[in-house]
C-alpha positions in Angstrom: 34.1 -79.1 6.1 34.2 -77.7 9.2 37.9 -78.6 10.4 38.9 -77.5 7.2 37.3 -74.1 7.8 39.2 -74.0 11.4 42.2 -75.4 9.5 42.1 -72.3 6.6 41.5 -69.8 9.5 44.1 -71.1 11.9 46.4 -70.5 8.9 45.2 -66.7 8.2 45.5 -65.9 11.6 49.3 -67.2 11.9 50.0 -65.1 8.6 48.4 -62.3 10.5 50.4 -62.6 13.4 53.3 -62.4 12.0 53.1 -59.3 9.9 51.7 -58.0 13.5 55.1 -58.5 14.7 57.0 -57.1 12.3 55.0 -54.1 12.5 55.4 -53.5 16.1 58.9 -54.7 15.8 59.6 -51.7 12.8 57.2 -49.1 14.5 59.0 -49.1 17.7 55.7 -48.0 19.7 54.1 -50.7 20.9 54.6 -54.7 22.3 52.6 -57.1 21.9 51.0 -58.6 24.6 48.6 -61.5 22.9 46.3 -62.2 19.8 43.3 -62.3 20.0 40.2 -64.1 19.1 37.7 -63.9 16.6 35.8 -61.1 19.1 33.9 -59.5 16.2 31.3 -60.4 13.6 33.7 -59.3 10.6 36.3 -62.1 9.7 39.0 -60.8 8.5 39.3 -58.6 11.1 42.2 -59.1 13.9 42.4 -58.6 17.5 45.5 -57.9 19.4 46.1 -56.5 22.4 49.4 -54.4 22.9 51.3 -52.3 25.4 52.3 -48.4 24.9 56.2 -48.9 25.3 56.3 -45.2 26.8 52.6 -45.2 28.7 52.7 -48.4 29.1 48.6 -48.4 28.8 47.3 -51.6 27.1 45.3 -50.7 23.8 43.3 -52.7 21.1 45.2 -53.2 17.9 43.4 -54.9 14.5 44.4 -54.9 11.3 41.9 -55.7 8.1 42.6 -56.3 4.8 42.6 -53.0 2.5 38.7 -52.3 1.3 38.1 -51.7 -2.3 36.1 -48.5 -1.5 38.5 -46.7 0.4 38.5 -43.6 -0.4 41.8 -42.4 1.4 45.5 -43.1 -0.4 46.9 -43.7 3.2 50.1 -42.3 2.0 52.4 -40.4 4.9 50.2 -37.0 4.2 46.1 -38.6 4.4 48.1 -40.3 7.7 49.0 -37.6 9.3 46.2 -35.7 8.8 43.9 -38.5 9.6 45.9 -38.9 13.4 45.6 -35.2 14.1 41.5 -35.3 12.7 41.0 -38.5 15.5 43.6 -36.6 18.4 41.0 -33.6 18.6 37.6 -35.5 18.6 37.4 -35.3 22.7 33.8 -36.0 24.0 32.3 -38.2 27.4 31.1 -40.3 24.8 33.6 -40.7 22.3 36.1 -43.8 22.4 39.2 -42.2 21.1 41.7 -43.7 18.0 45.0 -44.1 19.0 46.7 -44.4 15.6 46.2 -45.4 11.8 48.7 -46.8 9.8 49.0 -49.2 7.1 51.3 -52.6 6.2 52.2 -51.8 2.0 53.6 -55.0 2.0 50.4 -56.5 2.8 47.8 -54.0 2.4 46.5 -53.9 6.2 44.9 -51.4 7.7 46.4 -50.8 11.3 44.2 -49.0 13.9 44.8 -48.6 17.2 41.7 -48.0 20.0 41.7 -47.9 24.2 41.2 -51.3 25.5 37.7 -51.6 27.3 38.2 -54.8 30.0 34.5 -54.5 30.3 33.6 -55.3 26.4 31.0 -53.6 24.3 27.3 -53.0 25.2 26.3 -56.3 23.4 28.6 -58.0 26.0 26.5 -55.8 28.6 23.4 -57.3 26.8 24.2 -60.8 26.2 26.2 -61.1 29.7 29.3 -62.1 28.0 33.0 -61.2 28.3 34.6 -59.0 25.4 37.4 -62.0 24.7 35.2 -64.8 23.8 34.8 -65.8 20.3 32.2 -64.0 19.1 30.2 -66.9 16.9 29.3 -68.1 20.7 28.7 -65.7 22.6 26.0 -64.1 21.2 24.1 -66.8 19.6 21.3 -66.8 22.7 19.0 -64.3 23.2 19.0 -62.4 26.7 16.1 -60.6 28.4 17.5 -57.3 28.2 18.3 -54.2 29.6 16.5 -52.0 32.6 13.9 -49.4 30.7 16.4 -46.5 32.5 19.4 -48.1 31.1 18.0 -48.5 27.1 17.1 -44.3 28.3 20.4 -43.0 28.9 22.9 -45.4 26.8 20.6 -44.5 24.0 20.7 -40.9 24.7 24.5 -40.6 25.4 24.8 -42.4 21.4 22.7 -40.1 20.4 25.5 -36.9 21.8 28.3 -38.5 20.4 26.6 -38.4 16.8 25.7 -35.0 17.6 29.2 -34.1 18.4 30.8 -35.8 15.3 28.2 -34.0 13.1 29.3 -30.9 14.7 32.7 -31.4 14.2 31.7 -32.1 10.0 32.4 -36.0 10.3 30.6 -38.0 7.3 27.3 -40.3 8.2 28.4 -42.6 11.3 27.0 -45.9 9.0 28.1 -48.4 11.6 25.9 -47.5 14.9 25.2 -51.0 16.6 25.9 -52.5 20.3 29.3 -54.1 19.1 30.7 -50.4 18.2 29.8 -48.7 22.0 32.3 -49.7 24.9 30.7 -49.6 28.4 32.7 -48.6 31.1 31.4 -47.1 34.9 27.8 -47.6 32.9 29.0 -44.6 30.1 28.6 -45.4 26.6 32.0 -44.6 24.4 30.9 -44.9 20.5 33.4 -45.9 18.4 33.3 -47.4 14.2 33.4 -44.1 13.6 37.1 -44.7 11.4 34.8 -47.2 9.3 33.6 -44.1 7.0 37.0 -43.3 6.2 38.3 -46.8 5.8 35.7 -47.4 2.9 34.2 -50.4 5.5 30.5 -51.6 4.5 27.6 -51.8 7.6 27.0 -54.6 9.2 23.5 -53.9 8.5 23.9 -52.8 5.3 22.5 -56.1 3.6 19.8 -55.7 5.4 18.2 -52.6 4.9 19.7 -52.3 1.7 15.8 -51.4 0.1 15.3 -49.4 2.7 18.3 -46.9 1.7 16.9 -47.2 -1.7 15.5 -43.8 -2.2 17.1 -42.1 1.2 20.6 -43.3 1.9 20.8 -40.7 4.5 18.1 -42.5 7.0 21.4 -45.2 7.5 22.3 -43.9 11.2 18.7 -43.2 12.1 17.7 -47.1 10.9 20.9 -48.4 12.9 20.0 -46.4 16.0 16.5 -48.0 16.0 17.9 -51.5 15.8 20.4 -50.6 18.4 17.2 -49.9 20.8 15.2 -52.6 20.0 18.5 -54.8 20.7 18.7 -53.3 23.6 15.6 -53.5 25.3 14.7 -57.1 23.8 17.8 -58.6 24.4 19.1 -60.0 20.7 19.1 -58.5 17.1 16.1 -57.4 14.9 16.0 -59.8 12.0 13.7 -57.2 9.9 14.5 -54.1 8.2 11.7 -52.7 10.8 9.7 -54.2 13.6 7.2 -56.2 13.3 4.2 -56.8 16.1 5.7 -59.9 17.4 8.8 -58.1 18.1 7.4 -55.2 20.4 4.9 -57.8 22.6 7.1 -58.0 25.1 8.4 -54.8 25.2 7.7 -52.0 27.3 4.9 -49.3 25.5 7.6 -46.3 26.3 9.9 -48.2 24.0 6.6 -49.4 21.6 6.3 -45.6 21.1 10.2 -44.5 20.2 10.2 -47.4 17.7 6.9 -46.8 16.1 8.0 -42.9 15.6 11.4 -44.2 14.3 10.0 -46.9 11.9 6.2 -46.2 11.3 5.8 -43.1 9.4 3.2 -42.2 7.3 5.0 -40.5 4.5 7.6 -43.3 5.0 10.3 -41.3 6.0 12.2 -41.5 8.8 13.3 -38.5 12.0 16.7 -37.4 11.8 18.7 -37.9 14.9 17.9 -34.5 16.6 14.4 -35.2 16.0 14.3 -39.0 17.7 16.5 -37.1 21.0 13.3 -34.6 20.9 11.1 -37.5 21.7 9.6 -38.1 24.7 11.2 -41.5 25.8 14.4 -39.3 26.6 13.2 -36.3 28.4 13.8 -36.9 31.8 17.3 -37.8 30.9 20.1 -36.3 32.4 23.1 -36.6 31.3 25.8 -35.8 34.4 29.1 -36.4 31.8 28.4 -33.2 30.4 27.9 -31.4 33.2 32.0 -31.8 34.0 32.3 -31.7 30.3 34.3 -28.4 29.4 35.6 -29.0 25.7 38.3 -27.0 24.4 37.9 -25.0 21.5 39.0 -27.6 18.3 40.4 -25.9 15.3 40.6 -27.9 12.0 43.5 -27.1 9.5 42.8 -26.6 6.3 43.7 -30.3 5.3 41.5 -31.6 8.0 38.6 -29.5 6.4 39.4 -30.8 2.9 39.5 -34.7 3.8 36.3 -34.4 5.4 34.6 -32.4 2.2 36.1 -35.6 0.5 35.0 -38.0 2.1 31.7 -36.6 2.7 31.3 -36.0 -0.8 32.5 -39.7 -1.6 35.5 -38.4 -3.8 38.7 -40.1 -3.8 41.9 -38.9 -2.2 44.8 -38.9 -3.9 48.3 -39.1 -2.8 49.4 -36.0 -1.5 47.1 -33.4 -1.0 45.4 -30.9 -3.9 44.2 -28.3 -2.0 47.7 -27.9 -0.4 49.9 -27.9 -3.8 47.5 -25.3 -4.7 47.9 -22.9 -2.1 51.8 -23.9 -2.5 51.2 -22.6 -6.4 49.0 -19.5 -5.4 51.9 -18.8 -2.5 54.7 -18.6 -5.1 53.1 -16.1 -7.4 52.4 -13.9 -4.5 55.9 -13.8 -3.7 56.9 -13.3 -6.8 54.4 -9.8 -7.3 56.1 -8.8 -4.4 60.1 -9.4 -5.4 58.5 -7.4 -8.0 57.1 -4.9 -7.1 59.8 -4.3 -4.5 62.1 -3.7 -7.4 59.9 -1.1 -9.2 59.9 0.8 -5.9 63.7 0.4 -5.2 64.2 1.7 -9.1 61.9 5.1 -8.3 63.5 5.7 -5.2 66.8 5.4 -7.2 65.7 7.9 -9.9 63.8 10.2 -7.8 67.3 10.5 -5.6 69.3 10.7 -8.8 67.0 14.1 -10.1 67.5 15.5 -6.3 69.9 18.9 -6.4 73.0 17.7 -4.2 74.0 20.1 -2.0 77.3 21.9 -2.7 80.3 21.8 -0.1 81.4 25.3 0.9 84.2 27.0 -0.9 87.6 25.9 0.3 89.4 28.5 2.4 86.2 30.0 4.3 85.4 29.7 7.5 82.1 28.2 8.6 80.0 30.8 10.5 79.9 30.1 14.2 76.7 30.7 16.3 76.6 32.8 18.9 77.1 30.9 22.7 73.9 30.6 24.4 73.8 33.2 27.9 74.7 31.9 30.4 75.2 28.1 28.6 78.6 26.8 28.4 81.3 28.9 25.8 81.7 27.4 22.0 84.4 24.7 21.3 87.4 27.5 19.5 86.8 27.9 15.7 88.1 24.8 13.2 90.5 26.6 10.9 90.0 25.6 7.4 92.8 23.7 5.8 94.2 24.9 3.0 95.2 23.3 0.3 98.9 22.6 -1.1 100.1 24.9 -3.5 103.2 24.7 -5.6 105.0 26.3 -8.6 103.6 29.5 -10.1 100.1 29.0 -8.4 102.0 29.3 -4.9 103.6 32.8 -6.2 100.9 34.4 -7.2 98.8 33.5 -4.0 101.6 35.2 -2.7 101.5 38.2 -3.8 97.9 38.8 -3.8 98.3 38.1 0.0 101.0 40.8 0.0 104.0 38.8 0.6 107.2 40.2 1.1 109.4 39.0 -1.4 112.9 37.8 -1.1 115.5 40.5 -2.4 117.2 39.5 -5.5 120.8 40.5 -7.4 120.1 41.0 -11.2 123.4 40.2 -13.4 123.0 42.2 -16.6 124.8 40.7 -19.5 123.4 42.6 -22.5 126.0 45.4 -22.5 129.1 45.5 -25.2 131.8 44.0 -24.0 134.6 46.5 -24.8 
């Protein structure tokens, strides 16, 4: 049974491969560099790591089968938008998302994250390296981490939820020690893409009664399994703690987890509220001290993916919002064609009804000012230029101006002829 398990996976993961390389080969982006093993719990998820053919920075590449619950169409709008939401989430403690894409042929989902040599914090915990399988691995329990350590990694998860529930990012959902890299001892969260890629929680099964009634406690629960992991060494098998779990923990951690977990109105704290606490008051946190963020500005597609998503509608292809503004754009343009025409049309009448001033009568010389003293003399008048005249018109201007006329000889033919 088993080596036909090994024999069925060998063969996914050579399908897999292939459609890899024919999407770096038709992106043009990246090379591949090698695939990777099964490094993560979820199996039919792929690892590969692959080379920036311009940066030439090694990344982590997977691609996982299409969810049923995605939410996002993925077509070449939700894409774009989706790369420039990820490019402007900048924090200490915020692993960054390279690229989303999908294979149509196949329905893959592509993403692309920084490749941390140093693994995740459960390699951290369990003393492991990040490209072992991960079946082996972590199937031991370790003794944990330093009290100071559980302290600040918890605290700098805690700023990079606050920062992507700043920035109006859904509910996290998939906050555990597999989803934090660890590099220089400063946490990077990442899982963060899950919400938009309709991806269930590992812990989801679970803690699935506990989310019965308040299905908004989900990152609050998975943050107080993170610290038990963390300071006990392996996973809590319970929904909450039990007393056999905290024995050998230390009764500054006993206290965080009984505030998270052990309420009386069986409720739990909200993130701010668990940061409050006193386990992480003497934390400082140096990263932000260097940390000067640039103001982000989300377009208005950015702002309407996230109302979808947070909302749990469905995005189509395309975008709504956008072909409604494209509407509301064209009917303002038309009302002002418009109304650029009514004015044009006044202003044609109202020039139309204006008296036109009247040239002055031919023949007359325009009056002259007088020179200015002591200015330079007037240009010599312009003599008007008068008009042609011809036939009987051009005699009788003639003799009005006193003319003198040409003598003439007058043969008189009326007398008899004898």
């Amino acid at each position: 049974m088993e080596v036909e398990r090994q024999v069925e996976r060998s063969t996914v993961r050579d399908g897999v491969f292939l459609n890899c390389s024919f999407y770096l080969r038709s992106s043009g982006n990246y090379t591949l560099v090698s695939q990777l093993g099964d490094i993560g719990s979820r199996t039919s998820k792929h690892w590969f790591l692959v080379k920036e053919i311009r940066g030439k920075m090694e990344r982590l590449m997977t691609l996982t089968p299409r969810s049923q619950s995605m939410l996002l169409s993925l077509d070449s709008t939700t894409r774009k938008t989706l790369k420039e939401l990820f490019s402007v989430l900048k924090h200490p403690y915020i692993d960054p998302i390279y690229d989303v894409d999908i294979i149509k042929a196949q329905d893959l989902i592509v993403t692309v994250h920084s490749f941390c040599g140093k693994g995740s914090l459960k390699d951290l915990i369990y003393q492991t390296q990040c490209t072992d399988d991960w079946h082996q691995k972590y199937s031991h329990k370790n003794r944990g981490l330093l009290l100071l350590q559980v302290q600040t990694f918890g605290r700098q998860i805690l700023e990079a939820l606050f920062f992507l529930e700043d920035k109006g990012l859904p509910l996290h959902g998939h906050i555990h020690s597999g989803n934090v890299m660890v590099q220089n001892f400063v946490c990077r969260l990442t899982g963060y893409e899950n919400a938009f890629l309709g991806r269930s929680s590992k812990l989801q099964p679970l803690i699935r009664k506990k989310l019965r009634d308040n299905k908004e406690a989900i990152d609050s629960i998975s943050f107080g399994h993170l610290l038990f992991e963390m300071s006990a060494g392996y996973e809590l098998d319970e929904p909450h703690p039990e007393p056999r779990h905290l024995l050998t923990l230390d009764q500054l951690t006993v206290e965080v987890l009984n505030f998270i977990f052990e309420r009386e109105n069986q409720s739990y704290p909200c993130l701010r509220e668990i940061a409050a606490h006193s386990f992480f008051k003497t934390i400082h946190l140096r990263e932000l001290d260097s940390h000067n963020p640039a103001p982000i500005h989300l377009t208005a597609d950015m702002k309407n993916l996230l109302k979808a998503i947070r909302k749990g509608k469905r995005v189509p292809h395309g975008n709504i919002k956008r072909r409604k503004q494209s509407v509301d754009e064209i009917s303002v343009s038309n009302t002002q064609k418009t109304r650029r025409k009514l004015s044009l049309r006044q202003t044609s009448k109202s020039s139309s009804n204006t008296p036109r001033s009247t040239p002055p009568p031919t023949g007359r010389v325009p009056h002259i000012p007088p020179p200015p003293p002591g200015g330079i003399p007037p240009p010599p008048p312009v003599q008007a230029v008068r008009p042609a005249a011809s036939g009987r018109g051009a005699l009788l201007g003639d003799i009005q101006r006193g003319a003198k006329l040409k003598k003439t000889v007058t043969n008189d033919k009326s007398t008899p002829r004898v």
